[in-house]
C-alpha positions as CSV (number, residue, x, y, z in Angstrom):
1,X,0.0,0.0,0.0
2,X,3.0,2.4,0.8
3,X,4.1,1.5,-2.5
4,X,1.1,2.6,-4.6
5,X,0.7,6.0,-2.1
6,X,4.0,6.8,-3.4
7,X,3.2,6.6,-7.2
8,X,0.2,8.4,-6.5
9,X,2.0,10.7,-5.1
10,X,4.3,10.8,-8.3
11,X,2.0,11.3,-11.2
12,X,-0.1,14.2,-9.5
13,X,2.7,16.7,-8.4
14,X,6.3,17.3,-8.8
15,X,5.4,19.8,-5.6
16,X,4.3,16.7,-3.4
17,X,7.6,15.3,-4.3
18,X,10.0,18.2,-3.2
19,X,7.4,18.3,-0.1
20,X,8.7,14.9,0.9
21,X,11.9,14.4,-0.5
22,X,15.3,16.7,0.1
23,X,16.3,15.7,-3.7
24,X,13.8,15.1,-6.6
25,X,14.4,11.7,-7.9
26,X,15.1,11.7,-12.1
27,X,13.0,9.3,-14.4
28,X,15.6,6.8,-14.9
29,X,16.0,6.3,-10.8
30,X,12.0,5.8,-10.9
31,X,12.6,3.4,-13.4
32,X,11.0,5.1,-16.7
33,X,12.5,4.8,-20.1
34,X,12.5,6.4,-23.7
35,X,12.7,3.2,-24.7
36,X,9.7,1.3,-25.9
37,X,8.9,-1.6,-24.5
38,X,7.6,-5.1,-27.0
39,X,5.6,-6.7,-24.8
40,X,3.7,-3.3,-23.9
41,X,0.3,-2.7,-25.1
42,X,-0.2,0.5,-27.1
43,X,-2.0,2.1,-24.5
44,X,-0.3,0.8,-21.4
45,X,2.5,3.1,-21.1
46,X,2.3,6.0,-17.7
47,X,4.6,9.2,-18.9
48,X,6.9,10.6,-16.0
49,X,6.0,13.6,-14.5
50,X,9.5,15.0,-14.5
51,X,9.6,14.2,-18.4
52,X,7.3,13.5,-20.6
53,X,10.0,11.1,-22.5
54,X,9.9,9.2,-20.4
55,X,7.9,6.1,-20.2
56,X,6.6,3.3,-17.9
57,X,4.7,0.1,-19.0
58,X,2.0,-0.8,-17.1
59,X,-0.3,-2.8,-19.2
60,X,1.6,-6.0,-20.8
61,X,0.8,-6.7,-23.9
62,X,-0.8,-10.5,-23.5
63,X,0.2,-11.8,-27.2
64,X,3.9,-10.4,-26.6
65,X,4.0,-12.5,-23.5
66,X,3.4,-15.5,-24.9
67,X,-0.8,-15.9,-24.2
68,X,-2.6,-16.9,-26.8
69,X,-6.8,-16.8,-27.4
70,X,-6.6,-20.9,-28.8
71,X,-8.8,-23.7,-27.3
72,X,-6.3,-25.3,-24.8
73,X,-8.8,-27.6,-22.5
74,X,-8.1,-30.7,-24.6
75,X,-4.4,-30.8,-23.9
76,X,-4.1,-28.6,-20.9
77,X,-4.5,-29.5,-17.1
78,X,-3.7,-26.1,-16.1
79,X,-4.5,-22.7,-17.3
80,X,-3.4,-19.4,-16.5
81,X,-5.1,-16.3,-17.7
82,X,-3.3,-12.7,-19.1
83,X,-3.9,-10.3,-16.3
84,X,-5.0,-7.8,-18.6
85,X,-7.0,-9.6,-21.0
86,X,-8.3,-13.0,-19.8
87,X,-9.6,-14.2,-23.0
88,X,-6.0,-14.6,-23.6
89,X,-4.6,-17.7,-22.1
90,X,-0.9,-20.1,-21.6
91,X,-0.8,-23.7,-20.9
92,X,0.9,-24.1,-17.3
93,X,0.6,-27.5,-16.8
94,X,0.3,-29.6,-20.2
95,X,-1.8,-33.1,-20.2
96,X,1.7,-35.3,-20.6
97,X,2.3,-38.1,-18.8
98,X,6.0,-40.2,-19.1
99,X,5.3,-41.9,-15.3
100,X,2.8,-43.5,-14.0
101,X,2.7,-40.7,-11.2
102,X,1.8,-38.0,-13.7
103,X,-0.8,-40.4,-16.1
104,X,-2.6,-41.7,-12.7
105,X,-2.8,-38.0,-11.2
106,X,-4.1,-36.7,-14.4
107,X,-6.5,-39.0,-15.1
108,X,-8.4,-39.0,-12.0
109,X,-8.1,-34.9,-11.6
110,X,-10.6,-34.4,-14.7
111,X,-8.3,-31.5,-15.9
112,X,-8.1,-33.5,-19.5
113,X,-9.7,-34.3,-22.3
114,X,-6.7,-36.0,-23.2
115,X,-3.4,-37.0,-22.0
116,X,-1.3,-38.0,-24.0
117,X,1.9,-41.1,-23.3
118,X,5.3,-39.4,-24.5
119,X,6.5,-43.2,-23.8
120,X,5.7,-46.3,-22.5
121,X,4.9,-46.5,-18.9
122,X,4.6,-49.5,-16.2
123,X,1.9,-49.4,-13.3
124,X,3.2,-50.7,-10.5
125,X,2.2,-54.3,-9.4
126,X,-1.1,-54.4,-8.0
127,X,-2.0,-50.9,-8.2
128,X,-4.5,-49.4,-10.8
129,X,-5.2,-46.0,-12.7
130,X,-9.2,-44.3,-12.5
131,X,-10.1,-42.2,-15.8
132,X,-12.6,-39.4,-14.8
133,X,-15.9,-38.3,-16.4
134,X,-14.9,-37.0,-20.0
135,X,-11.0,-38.0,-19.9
136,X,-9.0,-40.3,-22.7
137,X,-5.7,-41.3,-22.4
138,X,-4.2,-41.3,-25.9
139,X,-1.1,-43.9,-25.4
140,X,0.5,-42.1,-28.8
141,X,1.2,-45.9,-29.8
142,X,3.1,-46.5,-26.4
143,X,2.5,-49.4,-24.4
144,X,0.6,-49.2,-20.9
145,X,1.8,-52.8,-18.3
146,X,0.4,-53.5,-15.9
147,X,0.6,-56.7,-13.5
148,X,-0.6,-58.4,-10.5
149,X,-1.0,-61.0,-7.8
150,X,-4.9,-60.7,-6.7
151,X,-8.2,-60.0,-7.4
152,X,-9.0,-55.7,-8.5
153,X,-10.0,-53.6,-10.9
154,X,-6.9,-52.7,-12.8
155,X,-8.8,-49.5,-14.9
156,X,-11.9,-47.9,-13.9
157,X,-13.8,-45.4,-16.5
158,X,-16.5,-43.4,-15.9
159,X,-18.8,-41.7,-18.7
160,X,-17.2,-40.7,-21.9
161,X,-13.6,-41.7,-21.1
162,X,-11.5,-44.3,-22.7
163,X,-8.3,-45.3,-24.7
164,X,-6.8,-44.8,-28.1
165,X,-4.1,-45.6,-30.1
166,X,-2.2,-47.7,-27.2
167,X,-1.2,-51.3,-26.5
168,X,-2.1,-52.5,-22.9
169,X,-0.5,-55.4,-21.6
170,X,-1.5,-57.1,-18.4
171,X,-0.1,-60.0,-16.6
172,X,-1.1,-62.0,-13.9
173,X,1.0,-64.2,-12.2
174,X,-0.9,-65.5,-9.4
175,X,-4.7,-65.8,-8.5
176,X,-6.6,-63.3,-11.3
177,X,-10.0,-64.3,-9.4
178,X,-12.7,-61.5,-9.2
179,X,-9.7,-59.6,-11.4
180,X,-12.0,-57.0,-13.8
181,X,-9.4,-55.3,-16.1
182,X,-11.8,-52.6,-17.8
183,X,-14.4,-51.9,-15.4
184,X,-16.6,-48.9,-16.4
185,X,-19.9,-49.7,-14.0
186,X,-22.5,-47.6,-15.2
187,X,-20.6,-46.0,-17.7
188,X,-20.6,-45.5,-21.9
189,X,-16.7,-45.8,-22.8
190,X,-14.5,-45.6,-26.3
191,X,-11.3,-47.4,-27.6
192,X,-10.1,-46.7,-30.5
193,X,-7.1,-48.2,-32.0
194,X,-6.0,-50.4,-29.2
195,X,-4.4,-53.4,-28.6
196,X,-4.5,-55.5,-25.7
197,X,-2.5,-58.8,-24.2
198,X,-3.7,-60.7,-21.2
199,X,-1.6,-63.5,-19.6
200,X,-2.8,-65.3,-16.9
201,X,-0.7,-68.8,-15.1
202,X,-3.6,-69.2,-12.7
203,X,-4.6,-72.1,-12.7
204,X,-7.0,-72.3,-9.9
205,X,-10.7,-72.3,-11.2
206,X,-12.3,-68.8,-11.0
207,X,-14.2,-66.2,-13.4
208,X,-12.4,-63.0,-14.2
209,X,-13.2,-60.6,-17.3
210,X,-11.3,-58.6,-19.5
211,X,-14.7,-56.3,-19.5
212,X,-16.9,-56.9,-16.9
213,X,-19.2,-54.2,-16.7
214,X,-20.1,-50.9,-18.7
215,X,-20.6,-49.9,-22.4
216,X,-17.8,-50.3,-24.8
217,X,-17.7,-48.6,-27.9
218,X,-14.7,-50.0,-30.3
219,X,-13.9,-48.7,-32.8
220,X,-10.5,-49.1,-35.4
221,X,-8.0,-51.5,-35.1
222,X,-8.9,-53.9,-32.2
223,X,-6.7,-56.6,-31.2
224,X,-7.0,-58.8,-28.2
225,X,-5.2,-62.1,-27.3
226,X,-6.5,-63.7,-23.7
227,X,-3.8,-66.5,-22.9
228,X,-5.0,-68.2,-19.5
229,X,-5.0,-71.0,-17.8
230,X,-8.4,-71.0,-16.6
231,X,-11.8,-69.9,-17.0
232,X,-11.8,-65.8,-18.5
233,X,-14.6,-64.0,-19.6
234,X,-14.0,-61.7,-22.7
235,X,-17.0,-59.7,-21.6
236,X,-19.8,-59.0,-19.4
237,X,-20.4,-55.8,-20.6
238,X,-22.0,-54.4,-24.0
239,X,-19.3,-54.2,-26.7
240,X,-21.1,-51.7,-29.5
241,X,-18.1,-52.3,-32.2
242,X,-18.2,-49.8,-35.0
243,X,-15.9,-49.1,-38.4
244,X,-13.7,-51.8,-36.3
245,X,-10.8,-54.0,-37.7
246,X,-11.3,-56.9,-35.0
247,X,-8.8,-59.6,-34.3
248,X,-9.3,-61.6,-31.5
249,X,-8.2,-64.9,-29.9
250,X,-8.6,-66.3,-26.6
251,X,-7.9,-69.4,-24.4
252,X,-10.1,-70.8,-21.7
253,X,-12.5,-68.1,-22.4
254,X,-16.1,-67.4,-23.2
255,X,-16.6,-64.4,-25.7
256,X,-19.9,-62.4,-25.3
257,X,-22.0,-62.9,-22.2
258,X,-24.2,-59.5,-23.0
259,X,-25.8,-57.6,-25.6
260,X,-23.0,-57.3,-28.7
261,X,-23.3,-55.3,-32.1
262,X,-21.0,-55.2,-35.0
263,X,-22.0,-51.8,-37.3
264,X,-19.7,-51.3,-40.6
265,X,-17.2,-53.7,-39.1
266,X,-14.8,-56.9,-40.2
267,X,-13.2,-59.4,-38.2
268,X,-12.6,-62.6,-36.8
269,X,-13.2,-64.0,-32.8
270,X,-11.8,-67.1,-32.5
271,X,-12.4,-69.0,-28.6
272,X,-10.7,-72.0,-27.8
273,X,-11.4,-72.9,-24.6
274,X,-15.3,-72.3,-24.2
275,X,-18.6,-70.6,-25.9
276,X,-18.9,-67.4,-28.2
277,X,-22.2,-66.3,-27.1
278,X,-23.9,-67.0,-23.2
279,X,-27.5,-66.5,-23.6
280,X,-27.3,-63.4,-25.2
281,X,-27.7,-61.7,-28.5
282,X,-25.6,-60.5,-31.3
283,X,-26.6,-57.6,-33.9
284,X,-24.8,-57.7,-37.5
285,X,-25.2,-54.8,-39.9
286,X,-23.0,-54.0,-42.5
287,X,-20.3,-55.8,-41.6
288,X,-18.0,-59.2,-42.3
289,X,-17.6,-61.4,-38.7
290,X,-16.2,-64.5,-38.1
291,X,-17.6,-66.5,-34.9
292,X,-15.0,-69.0,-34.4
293,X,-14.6,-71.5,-32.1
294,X,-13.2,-74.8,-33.1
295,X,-13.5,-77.0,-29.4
296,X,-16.7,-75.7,-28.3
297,X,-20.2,-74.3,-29.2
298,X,-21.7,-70.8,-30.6
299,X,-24.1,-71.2,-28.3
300,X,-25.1,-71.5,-24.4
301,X,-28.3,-71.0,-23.7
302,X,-31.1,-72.2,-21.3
303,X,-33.3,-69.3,-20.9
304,X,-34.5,-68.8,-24.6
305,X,-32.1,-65.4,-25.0
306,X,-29.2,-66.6,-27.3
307,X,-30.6,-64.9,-30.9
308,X,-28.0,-63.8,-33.4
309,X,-29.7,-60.9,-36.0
310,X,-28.2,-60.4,-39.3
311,X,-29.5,-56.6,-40.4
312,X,-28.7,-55.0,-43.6
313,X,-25.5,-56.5,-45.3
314,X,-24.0,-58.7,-42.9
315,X,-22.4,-61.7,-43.4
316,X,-21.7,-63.7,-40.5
317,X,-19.4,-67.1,-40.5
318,X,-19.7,-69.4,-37.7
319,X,-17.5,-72.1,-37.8
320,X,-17.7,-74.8,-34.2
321,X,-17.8,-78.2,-32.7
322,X,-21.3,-78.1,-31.6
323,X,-23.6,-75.6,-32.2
324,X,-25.0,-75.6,-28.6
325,X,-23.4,-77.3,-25.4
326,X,-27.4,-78.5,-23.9
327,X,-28.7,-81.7,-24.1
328,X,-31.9,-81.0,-24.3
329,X,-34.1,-80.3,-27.7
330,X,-36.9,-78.1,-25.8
331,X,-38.2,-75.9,-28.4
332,X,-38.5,-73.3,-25.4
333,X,-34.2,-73.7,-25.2
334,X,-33.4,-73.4,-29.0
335,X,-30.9,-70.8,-29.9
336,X,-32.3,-68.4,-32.6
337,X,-30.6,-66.9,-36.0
338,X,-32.6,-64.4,-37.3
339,X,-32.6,-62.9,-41.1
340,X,-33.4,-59.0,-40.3
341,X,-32.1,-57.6,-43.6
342,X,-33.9,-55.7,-46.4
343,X,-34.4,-57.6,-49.4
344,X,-32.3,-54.7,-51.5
345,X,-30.0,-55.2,-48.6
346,X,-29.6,-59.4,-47.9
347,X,-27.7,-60.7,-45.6
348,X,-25.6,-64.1,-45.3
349,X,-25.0,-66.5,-42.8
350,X,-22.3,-69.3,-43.5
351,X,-22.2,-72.3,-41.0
352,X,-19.4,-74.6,-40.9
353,X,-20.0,-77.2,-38.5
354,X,-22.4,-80.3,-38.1
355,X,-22.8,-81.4,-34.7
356,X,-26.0,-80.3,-33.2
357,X,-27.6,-78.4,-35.8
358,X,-31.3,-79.3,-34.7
359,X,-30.7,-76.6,-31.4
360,X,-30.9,-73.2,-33.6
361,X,-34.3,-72.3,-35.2
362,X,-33.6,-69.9,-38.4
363,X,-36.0,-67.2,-39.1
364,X,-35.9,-65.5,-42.7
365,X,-38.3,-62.0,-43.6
366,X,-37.2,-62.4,-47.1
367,X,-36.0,-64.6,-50.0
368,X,-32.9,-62.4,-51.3
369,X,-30.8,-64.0,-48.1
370,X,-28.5,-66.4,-48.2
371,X,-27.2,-69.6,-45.9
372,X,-24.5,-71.4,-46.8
373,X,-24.4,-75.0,-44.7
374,X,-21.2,-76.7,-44.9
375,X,-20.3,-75.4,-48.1
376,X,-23.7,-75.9,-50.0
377,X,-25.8,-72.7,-51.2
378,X,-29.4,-72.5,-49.8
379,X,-32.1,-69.5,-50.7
380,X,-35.3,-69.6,-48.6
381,X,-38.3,-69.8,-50.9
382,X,-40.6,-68.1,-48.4
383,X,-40.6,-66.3,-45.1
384,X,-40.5,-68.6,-41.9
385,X,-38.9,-70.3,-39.4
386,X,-37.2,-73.6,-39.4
387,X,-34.6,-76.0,-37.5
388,X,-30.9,-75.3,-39.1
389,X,-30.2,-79.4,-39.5
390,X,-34.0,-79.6,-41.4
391,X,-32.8,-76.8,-44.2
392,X,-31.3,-79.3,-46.6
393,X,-34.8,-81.2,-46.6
394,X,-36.9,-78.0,-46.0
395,X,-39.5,-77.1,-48.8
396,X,-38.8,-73.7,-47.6
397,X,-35.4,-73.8,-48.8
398,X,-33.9,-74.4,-52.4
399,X,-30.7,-75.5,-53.2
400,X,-28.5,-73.6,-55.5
């Protein structure tokens, strides 16, 4: 305050001056200049009473300094604003992350929109990273590893947060019971571009999922290799893949155990160890997927939800042992393939596999689709439902 009397006292009299001082002080001692100053706004200089020549700057020119009037909450955790011109703003804190420190802290602050891997970064064992509401970590094509020894969640996302263009890798050494690796409870999430490894040498028996909960949407290149010992689920939450390249392959695994789509995407699943779909339903539209699981079945079902629809241009491959894993031949616990497609639009369905057949009903709404059964064409001749192992025999279907 004694500080800005004494300006005051400057500007408005050189007679207040010589009242309080035995010598006038001179421009240059009160630090004024002739000088022009860059980074000083055109209208924030203050002339020295002594001499008009004499200039001070006391309004910073914000450009000059380095502020700019860009967008920067994307990339920036922390802002600082021109103290003459908020609008104009400078990045104090960028969202990088090259630890596991600075990627965990940023993630769970909800400063980003995205933070972005400058390389790749190892979570230490047994501990786990949280992505807040509207956050996306962008792994820059870095790998993220993680490992443990016990059941946890080893990422948690909340609403509109995800990963792109990263490789995960997780390994588990020891019991992976209850372990959920992606868990987004409540939540609608996005990867894009991502690859992901899971090794497991458990070998006690247990259930543990890659995604366990949550809405995934997928989209680009998506490659995931499940190599465990015993029982894994690829995933208990909705997986809503769209314009995906998909590539996955999994041991001791069941695939889908909720609601899947596949919209404008191509791909192949291949499950060794157990069933591609567990009472549930898949959507095709658009797109080319390959169901493949070579030792087991499509199909578990026992409470009359397992349906597969093919919409508009899909073409869906199943290749299996056994179509379904039940014994029975209920009508009320037949798994269901269902022709949705427009007839300027068909769709196709190729089966490759002959064990079982009479547990799937198929359902046609046109004659433009097409089933191909162990390499022979069929073409329904009418809408309707009938067993898959009775097509060969069916009026309803013609040979080609």
């Amino acid at each position: 305050m004694k500080y800005v009397l004494f300006l005051i006292a400057i500007l408005f009299s050189n007679q207040a001056v010589a009242l309080n001082c035995e010598k006038q002080p001179t421009c240059e001692e009160l630090n004024y200049s002739k000088e022009d100053d860059p980074q000083c706004a055109e209208d924030g200089y203050v002339l020295c009473p002594f001499d008009f020549s004499y200039k001070k700057c006391l309004q910073p020119d914000c450009e000059s300094l380095g502020f700019t009037q860009s967008e920067k909450s994307d990339w920036c955790a922390d802002i600082a604003h021109c103290i003459t011109d908020s609008a104009y703003t400078a990045c104090q804190s960028p969202c990088l992350a090259t630890t596991y420190e600075e990627l965990s802290t940023l993630a769970e602050s909800g400063k980003c929109k995205v933070i972005t891997m400058k390389n790749d970064i190892t979570i230490p064992q047994n501990q786990s990273i949280t992505l807040a509401t509207n956050t996306m970590i962008d792994g820059g094509n870095h790998t993220l590893n993680s490992s443990g020894n016990q059941g946890f969640n080893v990422y948690t996302l909340n609403n509109n947060s995800g990963f792109k263009n990263i490789f995960i890798k997780h390994n588990q050494t020891q019991t992976q019971e209850n372990l959920n690796v992606f868990n987004a409870p409540n939540a609608y999430v996005t990867l894009q571009n991502t690859q992901i490894l899971m090794k497991s040498d458990d070998k006690v028996d247990h259930v543990s999922a890659l995604f366990p909960t949550g809405q995934f949407e997928i989209s680009g290149n998506f490659t995931v290799h499940i190599l465990a010992q015993k029982h894994y689920v690829l995933s208990w939450a909705s997986l809503i893949f769209k314009n995906a390249d998909i590539n996955i392959t999994a041991t001791a695994s069941d695939a889908f155990v909720n609601y899947t789509s596949f919209t404008d995407s191509r791909g192949i699943i291949t499950i060794t160890g157990n069933h591609i779909l567990y009472d549930k339903e898949i959507s095709v539209s658009n797109s080319q997927i390959h169901l493949n699981t070579p030792n087991n079945s499509i199909f578990y079902t026992d409470k009359k939800q397992g349906t597969i629809h093919l919409k508009d241009n899909a073409e869906l491959k199943l290749t299996f042992k056994s179509l379904s894993n039940l014994s029975s031949t209920d009508s009320d616990n037949l798994a269901h393939i269902k022709f949705e497609s427009s007839a300027n639009a068909p769709a196709t369905l190729i089966v490759e596999g002959n064990e079982r057949l009479n547990l799937a009903d198929v359902t046609v709404n046109n004659t433009a689709n097409t089933l191909i059964l162990n390499g022979v064409t069929y073409h329904p001749k009418q809408i309707g439902t009938v067993l898959l192992s009775q097509i060969p025999n069916s009026a309803d279907w013609i040979q080609e």
